[in-house]
C-alpha positions in Angstrom: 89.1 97.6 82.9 87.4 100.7 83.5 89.7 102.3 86.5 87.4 105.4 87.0 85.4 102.6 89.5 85.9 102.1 93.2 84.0 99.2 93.8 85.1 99.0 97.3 84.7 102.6 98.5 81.3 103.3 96.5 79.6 100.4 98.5 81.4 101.6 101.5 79.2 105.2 100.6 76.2 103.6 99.3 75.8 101.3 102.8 76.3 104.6 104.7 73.6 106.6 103.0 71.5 103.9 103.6 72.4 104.7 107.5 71.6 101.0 108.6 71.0 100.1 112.7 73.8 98.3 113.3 73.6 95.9 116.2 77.3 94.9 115.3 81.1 96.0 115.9 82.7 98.0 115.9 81.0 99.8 119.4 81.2 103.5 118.4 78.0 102.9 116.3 79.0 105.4 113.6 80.9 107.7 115.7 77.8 108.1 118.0 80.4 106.2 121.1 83.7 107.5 120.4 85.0 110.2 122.4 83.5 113.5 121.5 86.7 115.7 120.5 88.0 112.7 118.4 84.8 112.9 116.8 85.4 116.1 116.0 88.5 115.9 114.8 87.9 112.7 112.8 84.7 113.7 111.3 81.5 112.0 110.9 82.2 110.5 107.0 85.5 108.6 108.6 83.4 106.9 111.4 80.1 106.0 109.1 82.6 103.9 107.0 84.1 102.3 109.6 83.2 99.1 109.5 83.5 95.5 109.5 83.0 92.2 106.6 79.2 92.4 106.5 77.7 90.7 103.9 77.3 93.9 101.4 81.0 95.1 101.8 82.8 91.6 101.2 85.6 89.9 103.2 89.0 90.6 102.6 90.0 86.7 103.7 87.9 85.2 101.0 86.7 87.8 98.7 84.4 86.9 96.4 82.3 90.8 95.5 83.4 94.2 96.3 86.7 93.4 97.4 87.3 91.2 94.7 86.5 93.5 92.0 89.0 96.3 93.8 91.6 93.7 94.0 91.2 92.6 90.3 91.2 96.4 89.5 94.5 96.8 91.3 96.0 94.0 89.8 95.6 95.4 86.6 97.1 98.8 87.8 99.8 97.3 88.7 100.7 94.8 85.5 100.1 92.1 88.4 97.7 88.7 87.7 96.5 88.5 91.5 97.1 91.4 93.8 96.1 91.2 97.3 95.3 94.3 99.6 96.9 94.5 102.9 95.6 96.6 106.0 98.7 95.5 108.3 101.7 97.4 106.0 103.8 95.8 103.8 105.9 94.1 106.8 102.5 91.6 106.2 102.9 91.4 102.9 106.8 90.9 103.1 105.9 88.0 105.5 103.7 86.4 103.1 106.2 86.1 100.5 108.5 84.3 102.4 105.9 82.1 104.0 104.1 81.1 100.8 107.9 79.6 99.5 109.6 78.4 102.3 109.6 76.0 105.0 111.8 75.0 108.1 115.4 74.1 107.1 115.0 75.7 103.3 117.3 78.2 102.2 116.4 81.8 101.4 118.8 83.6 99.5 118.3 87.5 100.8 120.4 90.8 101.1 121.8 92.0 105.0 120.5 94.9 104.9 117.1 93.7 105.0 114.0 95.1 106.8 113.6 93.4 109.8 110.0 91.5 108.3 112.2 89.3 106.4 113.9 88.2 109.4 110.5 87.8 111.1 109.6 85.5 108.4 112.6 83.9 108.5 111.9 82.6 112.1 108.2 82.3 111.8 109.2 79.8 108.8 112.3 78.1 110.0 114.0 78.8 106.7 117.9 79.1 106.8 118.9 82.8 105.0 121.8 82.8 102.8 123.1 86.3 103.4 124.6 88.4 100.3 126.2 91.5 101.0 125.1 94.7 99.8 127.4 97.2 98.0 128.6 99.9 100.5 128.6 103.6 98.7 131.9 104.9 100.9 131.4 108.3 99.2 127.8 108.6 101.0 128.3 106.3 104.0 125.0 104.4 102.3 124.5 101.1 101.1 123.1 99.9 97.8 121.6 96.6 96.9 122.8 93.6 96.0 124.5 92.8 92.4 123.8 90.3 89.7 127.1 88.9 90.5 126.4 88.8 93.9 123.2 86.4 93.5 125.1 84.3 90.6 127.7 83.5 93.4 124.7 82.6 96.0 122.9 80.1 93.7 125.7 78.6 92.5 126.7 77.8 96.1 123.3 77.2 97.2 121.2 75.9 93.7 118.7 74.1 96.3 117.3 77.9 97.3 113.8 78.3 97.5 113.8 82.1 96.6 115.8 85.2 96.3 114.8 88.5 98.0 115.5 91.5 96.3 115.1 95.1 97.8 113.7 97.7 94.4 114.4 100.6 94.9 116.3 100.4 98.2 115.4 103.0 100.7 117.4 105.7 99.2 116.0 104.7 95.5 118.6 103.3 93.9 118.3 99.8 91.6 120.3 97.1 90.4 119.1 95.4 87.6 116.0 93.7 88.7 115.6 92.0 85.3 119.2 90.6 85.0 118.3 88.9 88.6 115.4 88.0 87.8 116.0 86.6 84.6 119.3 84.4 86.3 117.5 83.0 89.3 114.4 81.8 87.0 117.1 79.9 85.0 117.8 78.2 88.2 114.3 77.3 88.7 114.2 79.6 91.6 111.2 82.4 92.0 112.2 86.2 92.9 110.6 87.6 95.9 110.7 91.8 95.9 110.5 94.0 98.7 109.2 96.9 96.5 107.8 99.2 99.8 109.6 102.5 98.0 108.3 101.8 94.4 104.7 102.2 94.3 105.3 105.1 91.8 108.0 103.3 89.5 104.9 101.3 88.0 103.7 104.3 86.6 106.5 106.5 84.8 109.1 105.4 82.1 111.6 107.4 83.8 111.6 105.7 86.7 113.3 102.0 87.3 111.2 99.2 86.4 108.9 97.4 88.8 109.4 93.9 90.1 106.1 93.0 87.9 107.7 94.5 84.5 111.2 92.7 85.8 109.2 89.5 85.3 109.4 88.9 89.6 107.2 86.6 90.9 106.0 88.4 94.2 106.3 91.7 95.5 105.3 93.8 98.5 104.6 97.2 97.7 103.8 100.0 100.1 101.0 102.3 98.4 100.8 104.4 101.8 104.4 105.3 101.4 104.0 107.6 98.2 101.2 106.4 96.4 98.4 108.3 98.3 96.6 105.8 100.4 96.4 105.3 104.3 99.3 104.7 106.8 99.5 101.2 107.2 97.7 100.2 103.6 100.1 98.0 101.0 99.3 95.6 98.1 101.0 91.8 97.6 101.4 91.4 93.7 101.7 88.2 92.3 102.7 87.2 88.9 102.0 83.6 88.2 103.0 83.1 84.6 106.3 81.0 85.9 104.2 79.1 88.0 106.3 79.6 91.1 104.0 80.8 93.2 100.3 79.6 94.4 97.9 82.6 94.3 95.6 80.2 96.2 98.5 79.2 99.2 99.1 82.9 99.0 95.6 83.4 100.4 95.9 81.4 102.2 99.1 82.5 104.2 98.3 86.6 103.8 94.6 85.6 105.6 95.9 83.6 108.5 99.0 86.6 109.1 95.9 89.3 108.9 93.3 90.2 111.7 89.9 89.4 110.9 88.8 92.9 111.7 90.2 94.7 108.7 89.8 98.4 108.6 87.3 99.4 105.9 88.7 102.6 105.7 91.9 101.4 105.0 91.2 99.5 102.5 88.9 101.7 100.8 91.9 104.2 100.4 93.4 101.2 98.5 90.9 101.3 96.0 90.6 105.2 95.7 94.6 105.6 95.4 94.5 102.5 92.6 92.0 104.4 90.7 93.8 107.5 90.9 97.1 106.0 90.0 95.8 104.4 87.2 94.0 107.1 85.8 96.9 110.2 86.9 100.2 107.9 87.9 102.3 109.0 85.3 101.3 112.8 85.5 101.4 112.5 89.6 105.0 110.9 89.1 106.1 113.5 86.7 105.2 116.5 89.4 107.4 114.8 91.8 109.9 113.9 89.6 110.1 117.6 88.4 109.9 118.8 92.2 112.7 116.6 93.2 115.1 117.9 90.2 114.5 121.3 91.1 115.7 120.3 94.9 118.2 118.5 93.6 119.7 121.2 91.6 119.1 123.6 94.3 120.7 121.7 96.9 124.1 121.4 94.6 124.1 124.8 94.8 124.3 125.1 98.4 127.8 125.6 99.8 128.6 122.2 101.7 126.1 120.2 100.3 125.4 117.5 97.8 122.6 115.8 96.4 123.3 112.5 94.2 121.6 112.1 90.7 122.3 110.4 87.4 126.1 110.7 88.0 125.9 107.9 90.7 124.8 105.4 87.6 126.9 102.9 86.3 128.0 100.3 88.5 126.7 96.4 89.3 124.9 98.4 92.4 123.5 101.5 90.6 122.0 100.5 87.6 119.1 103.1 87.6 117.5 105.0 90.7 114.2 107.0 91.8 115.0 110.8 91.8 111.8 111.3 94.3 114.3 110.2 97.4 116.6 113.4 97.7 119.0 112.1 100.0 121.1 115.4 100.8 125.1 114.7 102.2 125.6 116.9 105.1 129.2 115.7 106.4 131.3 119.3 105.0 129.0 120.9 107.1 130.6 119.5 110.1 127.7 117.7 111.1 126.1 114.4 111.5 122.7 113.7 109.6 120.8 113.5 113.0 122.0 117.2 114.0 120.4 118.4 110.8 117.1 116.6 111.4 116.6 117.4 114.9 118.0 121.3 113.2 115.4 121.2 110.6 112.8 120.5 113.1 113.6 123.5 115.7 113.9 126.1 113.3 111.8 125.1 110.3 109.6 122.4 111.9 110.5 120.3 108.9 110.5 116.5 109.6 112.6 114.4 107.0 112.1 110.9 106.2 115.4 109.2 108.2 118.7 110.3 109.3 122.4 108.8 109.6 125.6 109.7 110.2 125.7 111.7 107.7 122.7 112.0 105.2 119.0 113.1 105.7 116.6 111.6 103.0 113.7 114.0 102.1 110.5 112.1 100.5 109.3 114.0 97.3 106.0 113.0 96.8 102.6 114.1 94.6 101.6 115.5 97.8 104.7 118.3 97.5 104.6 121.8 96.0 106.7 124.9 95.4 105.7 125.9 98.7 107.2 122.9 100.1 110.1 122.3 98.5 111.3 126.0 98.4 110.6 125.9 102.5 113.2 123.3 102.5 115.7 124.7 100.4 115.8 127.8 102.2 116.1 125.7 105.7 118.9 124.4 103.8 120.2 127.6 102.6 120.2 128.7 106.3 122.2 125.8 107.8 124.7 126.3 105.4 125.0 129.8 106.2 125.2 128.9 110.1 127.6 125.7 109.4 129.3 125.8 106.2 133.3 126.6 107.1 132.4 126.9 110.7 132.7 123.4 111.6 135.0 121.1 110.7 133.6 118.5 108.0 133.5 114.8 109.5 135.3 112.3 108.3 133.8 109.5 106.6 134.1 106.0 108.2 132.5 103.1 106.9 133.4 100.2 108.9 131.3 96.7 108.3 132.2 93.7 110.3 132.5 90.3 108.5 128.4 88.6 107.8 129.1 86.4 111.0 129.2 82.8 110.9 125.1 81.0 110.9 125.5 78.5 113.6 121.8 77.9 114.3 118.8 78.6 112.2 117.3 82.0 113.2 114.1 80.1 114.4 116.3 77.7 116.4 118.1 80.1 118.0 115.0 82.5 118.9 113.2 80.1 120.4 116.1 78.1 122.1 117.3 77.6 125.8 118.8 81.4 126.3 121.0 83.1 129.2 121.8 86.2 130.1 125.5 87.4 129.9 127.5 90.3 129.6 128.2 91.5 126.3 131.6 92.4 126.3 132.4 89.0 127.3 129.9 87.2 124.5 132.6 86.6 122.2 132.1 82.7 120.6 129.1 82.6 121.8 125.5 82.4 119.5 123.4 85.1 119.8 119.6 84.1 120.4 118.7 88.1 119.4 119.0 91.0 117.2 121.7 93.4 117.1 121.2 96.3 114.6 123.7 99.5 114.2 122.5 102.7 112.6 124.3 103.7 110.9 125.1 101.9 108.5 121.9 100.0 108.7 123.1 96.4 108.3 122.0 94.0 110.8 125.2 93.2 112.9 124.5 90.1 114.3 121.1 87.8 114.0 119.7 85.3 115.9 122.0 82.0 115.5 125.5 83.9 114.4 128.4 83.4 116.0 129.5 86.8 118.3 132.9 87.7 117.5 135.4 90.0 119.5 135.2 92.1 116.1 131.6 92.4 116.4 131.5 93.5 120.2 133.9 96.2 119.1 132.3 97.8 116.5 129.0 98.1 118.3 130.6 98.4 121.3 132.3 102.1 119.6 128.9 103.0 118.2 126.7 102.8 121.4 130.0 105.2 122.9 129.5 107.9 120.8 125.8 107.6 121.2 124.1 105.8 117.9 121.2 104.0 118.2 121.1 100.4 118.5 118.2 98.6 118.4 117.2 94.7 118.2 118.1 93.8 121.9 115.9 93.8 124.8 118.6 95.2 126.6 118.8 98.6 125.1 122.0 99.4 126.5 123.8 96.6 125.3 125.4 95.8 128.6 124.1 92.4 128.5 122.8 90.0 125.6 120.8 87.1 125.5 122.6 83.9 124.1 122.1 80.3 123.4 122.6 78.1 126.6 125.9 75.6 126.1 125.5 72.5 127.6 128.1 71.0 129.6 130.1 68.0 127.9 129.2 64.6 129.8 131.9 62.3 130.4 
């Protein structure tokens, strides 16, 4: 395919030139009713393209020109045979997956520590996860994914699964091996489903870990926004079909009725522009950021009281090969928490990181970085190290996980069940009809339909103490939680 086109966009100019009188949405009428200093700002070319599925620019819910075409194009970008474009992030294309394979009271074999759109798909489906345990790193206070091992154990307790979820890379970068898992679950007849929203560069660069389309998965979702150069909130769904587990058809089918039917134009015209200029400079793009990131890394190891993992983590079930682009940098020796050093960062070098925890900040290296950038953080670094370093006392590191609770109810059944309103500290044995999630360590603590133990209540109990954020319930506070009416016995 010839990847120096942008079907999508160049019609997108083409229809703009032609400065039509548009009698439909949306109301600004090329910029000519929005709001004079967002005009401005935004600039005339963004607003003449923003548009909606008239008849020369295609429909993204049953494509059949432009759209098409850019899709097709994608698809081959990405090794994929059917790739569909997503203007609601890749929590929409996450969704999909899960909906496309599973229906109420099927299993789902998928990792805790997942992002909370599997769990959203979980309940919108009525499936019944099957939670495997990731591998906790208790030298960073991170978690990994889940191991080959790991899912063995899972399907041979639960052969009737209708999928397994993998996270590649996880947030941090690092990889099991995807092709192993894959490889095992398709011998049980049972597709792979990747969350792949940190890996839209791995698809381009040797040195990086393999896709979930090279692994042989069947579906993944695949943030091109994150690092690959497009818009915030723009993400591709690749399919592989050669197993025939998956119906590129129901897929459609699903990713149209989970998508609003006034899709941004310029969002996904920033699809097609990024495809075309991954395909034609991905592996010279990745290289830059790989060779930015090394020099960090390096850098960073250097710095008196912190450390920046690499190759040296390789080697277990858990770290089987990993994305050097995430430059997650330890900050506990320096006496302080990775949520000082953001908020740090930001008041004295009005550097924003990617995340925080207890005691790591991750730093994005991307195509968009430079010397200028990178030596800007370095000598941030350099300075809170200098401040810090043998001035504080280094934090001890405590990784403390509570037991995957017991699955009582389906998630579904338990979101949408006859709830009351008690106080937490007194919820023990009951079954929670809402999310509890910790930070850190980033494992969901309890899900809708788990049992509440006393262990449980503790160990968020400690963190909201100290002050770490909690989120999931809608009391933000934890004082109270929302849980599953019980009904009295009749005699």
């Amino acid at each position: 395919m010839d990847h120096r086109r942008t079907p999508l966009f160049t019609a997108l100019k083409t229809h703009a030139a032609n400065n039509p009188v548009q009698f439909h949405i949306p109301g600004h009428k090329k910029g000519l009713g929005t709001d004079s200093e967002f005009r401005e700002f935004i600039g005339d070319n963004a607003l003449s393209i923003d548009l909606i599925n008239i008849a020369p620019l295609d429909d993204l819910h049953q494509p059949t020109g432009v759209i098409e075409e850019a899709q097709m194009l994608a698809a081959d970008a990405f090794g994929a045979d059917y790739t569909y474009f997503s203007v609601q992030g890749t929590s929409s294309a996450i969704m999909t997956m899960i909906l496309s394979v599973c229906g109420p009271g099927e299993k789902i074999i998928v990792p805790r520590n997942v992002h909370k759109s599997v769990m959203s798909a979980i309940i919108f489906s009525g499936a019944k996860p099957v939670f495997v345990s990731p591998v906790s790193d208790e030298n960073l206070g991170i978690d990994h994914g889940i191991t080959v091992g790991s899912v063995r154990r899972a399907l041979e307790r639960h052969p009737d699964a209708k999928a397994v979820l993998v996270i590649n890379p996880t947030y941090f970068g690092v990889c099991a091996n995807l092709k192993e898992i894959v490889d095992l679950a398709h011998s049980y007849q049972v597709p792979v489903l990747v969350d792949e929203a940190h890996g839209v560069l791995i698809h381009f660069h040797e040195d990086l870990p393999m896709s979930a389309m090279e692994a042989g998965a069947d579906m993944a979702a695949t943030s091109v926004h994150k690092l690959g150069g497009s818009m915030t909130q723009s993400s591709v769904l690749n399919l592989n079909t050669k197993n025939g587990f998956v119906n590129p058809q129901r897929v459609q089918t699903i990713i149209s009725m989970l998508t609003t039917t006034s899709t941004s134009y310029i969002l996904l015209s920033s699809l097609d522009t990024s495809r075309r200029n991954l395909a034609l400079n991905g592996h010279s793009m990745a290289q830059k950021a790989i060779d930015l990131a090394e020099y960090a890394r390096r850098s960073i190891n250097d710095i008196e009281g912190l450390y920046c993992f690499g190759e040296e983590i390789l080697g277990g079930e858990a770290t089987y090969s990993y994305d050097p682009t995430k430059v997650t940098v330890h900050v506990r020796h320096l006496g302080l928490t990775g949520y000082d050093t953001e908020n740090w960062l930001r008041e004295h070098y009005n550097i924003e990181v990617e995340m925080s925890d207890m005691y790591n900040i991750l730093c994005l290296i991307t195509p968009g970085d430079n010397d200028e950038t990178v030596n800007t953080l370095l000598d941030a670094l350099r300075e809170l190290s200098k401040t810090y370093y043998n001035v504080n006392t280094a934090n001890d590191l405590i990784v403390k996980i509570p037991e995957i609770p017991q699955l009582m109810l389906t998630p579904r059944e338990a979101f949408y069940g006859d709830t009351e309103i008690i106080p937490f500290k007194e919820s023990a044995g009951r079954i929670i009809a809402e999310f509890i999630y910790v930070y850190p360590p980033g494992i969901p603590i309890l899900l809708p339909g788990e049992v509440i133990s006393q262990e449980n209540i503790n160990y968020i109990t400690e963190h909201v103490e100290v002050g770490l954020p909690v989120k999931g319930p809608e009391d933000r506070y934890i004082t109270n939680v929302k849980v599953i009416v019980e009904a009295d016995p009749i005699f």
